[in-house]
C-alpha positions in Angstrom: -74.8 10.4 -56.0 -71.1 9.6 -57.3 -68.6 11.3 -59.4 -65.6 10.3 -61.8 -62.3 11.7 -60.6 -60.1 10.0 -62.8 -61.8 8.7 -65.8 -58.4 6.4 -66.6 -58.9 4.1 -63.8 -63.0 4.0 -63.9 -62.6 3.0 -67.9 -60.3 0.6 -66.8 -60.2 -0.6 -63.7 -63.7 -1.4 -63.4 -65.0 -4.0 -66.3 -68.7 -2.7 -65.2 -68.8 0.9 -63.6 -72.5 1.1 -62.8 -73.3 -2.4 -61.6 -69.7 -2.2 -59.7 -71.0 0.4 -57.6 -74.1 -0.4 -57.1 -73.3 -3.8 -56.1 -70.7 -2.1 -53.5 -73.3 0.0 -52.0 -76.0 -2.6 -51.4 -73.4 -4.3 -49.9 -71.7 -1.7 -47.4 -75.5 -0.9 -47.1 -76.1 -4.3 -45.8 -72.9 -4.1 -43.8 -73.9 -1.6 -41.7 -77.3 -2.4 -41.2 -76.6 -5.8 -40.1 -74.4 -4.1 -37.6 -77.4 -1.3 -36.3 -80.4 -2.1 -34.3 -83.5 -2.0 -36.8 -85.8 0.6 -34.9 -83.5 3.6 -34.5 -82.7 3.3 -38.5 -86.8 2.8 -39.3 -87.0 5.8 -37.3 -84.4 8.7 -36.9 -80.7 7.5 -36.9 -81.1 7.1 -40.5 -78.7 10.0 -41.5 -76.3 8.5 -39.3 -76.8 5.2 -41.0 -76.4 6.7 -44.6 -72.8 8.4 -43.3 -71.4 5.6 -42.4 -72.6 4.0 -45.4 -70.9 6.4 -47.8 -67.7 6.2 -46.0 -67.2 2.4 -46.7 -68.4 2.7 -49.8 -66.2 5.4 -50.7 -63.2 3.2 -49.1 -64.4 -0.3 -50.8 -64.2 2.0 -54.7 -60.8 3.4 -53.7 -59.6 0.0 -52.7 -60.6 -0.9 -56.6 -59.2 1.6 -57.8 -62.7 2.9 -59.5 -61.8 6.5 -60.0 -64.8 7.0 -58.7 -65.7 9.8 -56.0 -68.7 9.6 -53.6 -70.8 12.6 -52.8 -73.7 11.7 -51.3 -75.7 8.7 -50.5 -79.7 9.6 -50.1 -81.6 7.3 -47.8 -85.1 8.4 -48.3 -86.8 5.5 -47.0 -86.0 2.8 -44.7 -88.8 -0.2 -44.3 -87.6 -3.8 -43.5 -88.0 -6.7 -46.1 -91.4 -8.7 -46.3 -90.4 -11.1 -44.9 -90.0 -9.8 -41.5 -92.1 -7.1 -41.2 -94.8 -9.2 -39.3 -91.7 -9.6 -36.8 -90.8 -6.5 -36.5 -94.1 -5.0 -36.1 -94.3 -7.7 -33.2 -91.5 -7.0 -31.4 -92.3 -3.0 -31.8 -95.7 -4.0 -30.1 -94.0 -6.2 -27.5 -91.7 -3.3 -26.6 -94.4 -0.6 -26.5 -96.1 -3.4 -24.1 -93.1 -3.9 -22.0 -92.8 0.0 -21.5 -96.5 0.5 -20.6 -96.2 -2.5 -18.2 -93.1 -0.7 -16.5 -94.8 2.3 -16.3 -97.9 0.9 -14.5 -95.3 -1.2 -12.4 -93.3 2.2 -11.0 -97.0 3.9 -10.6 -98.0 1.0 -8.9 -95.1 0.8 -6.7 -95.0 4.5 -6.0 -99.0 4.3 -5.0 -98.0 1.0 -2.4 -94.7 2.7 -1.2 -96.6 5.7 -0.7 -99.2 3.6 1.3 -96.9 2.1 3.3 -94.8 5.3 4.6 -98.5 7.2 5.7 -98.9 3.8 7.5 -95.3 3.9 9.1 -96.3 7.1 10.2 -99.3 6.5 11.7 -97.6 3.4 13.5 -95.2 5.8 15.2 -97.3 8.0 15.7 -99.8 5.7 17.6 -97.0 4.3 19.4 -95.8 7.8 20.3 -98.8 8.5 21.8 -99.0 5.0 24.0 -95.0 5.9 25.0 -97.3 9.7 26.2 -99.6 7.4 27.8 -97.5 4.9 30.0 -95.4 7.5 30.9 -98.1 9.5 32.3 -99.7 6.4 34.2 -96.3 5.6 35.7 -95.7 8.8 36.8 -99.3 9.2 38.5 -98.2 5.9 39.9 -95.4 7.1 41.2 -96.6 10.3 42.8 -99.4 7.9 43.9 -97.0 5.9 46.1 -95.4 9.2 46.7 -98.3 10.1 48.8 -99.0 6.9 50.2 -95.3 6.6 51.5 -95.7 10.1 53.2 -98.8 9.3 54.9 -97.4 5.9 55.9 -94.3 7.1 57.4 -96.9 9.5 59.2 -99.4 7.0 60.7 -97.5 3.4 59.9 -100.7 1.2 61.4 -103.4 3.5 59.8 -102.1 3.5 56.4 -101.5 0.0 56.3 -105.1 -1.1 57.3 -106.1 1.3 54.7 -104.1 -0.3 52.6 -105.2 -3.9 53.7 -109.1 -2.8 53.0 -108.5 -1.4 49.5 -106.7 -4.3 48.6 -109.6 -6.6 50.0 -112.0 -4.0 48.1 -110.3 -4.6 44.7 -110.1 -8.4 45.2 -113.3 -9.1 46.3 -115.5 -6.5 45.1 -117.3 -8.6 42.7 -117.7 -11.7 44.8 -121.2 -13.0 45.7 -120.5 -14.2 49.5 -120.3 -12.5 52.8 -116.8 -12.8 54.4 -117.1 -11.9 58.6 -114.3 -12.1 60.8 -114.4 -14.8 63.9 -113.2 -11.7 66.1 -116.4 -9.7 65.0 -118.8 -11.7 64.2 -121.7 -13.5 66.5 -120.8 -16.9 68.1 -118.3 -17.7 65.3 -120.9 -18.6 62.6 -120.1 -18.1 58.8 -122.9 -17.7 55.9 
C-alpha cells in the first residue's frame, strides 16, 4: 500500500509509476529473502520479513526520487516457487528426522547412563562389603594369633606341638595313606 507525497516528482521522475514500484518491491522482496532462512518466513518471521522489506523499498523510491511514500507492505502468504517445493518439503522432513533421531539419541543415552551409575553403585557397594569382609577376617585372624601367642608364651612346647598337629591335620587331612612315626610304630615297618 503506497502513497504520493509529491505528485511533481512521481509525474516526472518516474516514466512508469506503477510498474516502477512494483518492480522495486519484487526486487527488495527478493533481496531479503535471498538473505533469510526459508522456514522461519514459511512459518512465523514473516512480519519481520515484510518490515524489512518496506524499509528498502521505501529507500530504493526515495533514491529515485518517486514522490512516492510507503505505508504498508501486506505479506499474506509466503509458499516457495514450484520448482523447489519438492526440496523444501524434503529438507523440512530431513530436519523433523534429524530432531526425532536426537531426541531418541539423548533418551537413549540418558536410559544407558542411567544404567551405568545403578551399576557403579552396586560395584561399590559390592566392594564395600568385601573391604567389611577382609577386614573382619583379618581382624579374627589377628585376635586368633593373639590367643595363640598368649598361650604360647604360657606353655612354649605345648602350643607348638599343637600347632605342629593342626598344621599336619590341614595338610594331610584328605590324604589316603597312613603316615606312623619310626619312634612309635612296631619294628619300624610302614604301610
Amino acid at each position: 500500500v503506497w502513497n504520493i507525497n509529491d505528485p511533481a516528482k512521481f509525474l516526472f521522475n518516474l516514466a512508469e509509476p506503477v510498474p516502477t514500484i512494483r518492480a522495486v518491491s519484487e526486487s527488495a522482496m527478493r533481496e531479503v529473502i535471498a538473505r533469510s532462512e526459508l522456514a522461519p518466513i514459511l512459518n512465523r518471521d514473516r512480519q519481520i520479513v515484510a518490515d524489512e522489506a518496506l524499509l528498502l523499498i521505501q529507500a530504493t523510491l526515495d533514491q529515485y526520487e518517486s514522490g512516492v511514500n510507503v505505508i504498508r507492505l501486506n505479506l499474506d502468504k509466503a509458499d516457495p516457487p514450484n520448482e523447489v517445493i519438492n526440496s523444501f518439503r524434503e529438507v523440512q522432513a530431513a530436519e523433523q528426522k534429524r530432531d526425532r533421531l536426537e531426541r531418541e539419541a539423548d533418551a537413549y543415552s540418558n536410559r544407558v547412563l542411567a544404567g551405568a551409575r545403578g551399576e557403579a553403585a552396586q560395584t561399590l557397594e559390592e566392594a564395600e562389603g568385601y573391604r567389611a569382609q577382609v577386614v573382619n577376617e583379618a581382624e579374627g585372624e589377628a585376635s586368633r594369633f593373639s590367643a595363640v601367642l598368649a598361650e604360647y608364651q604360657k606353655a612354649p612346647e605345648v602350643t607348638r606341638k599343637r600347632l605342629y598337629l593342626e598344621t599336619m591335620e590341614a595338610v594331610l587331612g584328605n590324604v589316603d595313606k597312613i603316615i606312623l612315626d619310626q619312634a612309635s610304630g612296631e619294628g619300624g615297618k610302614e604301610e
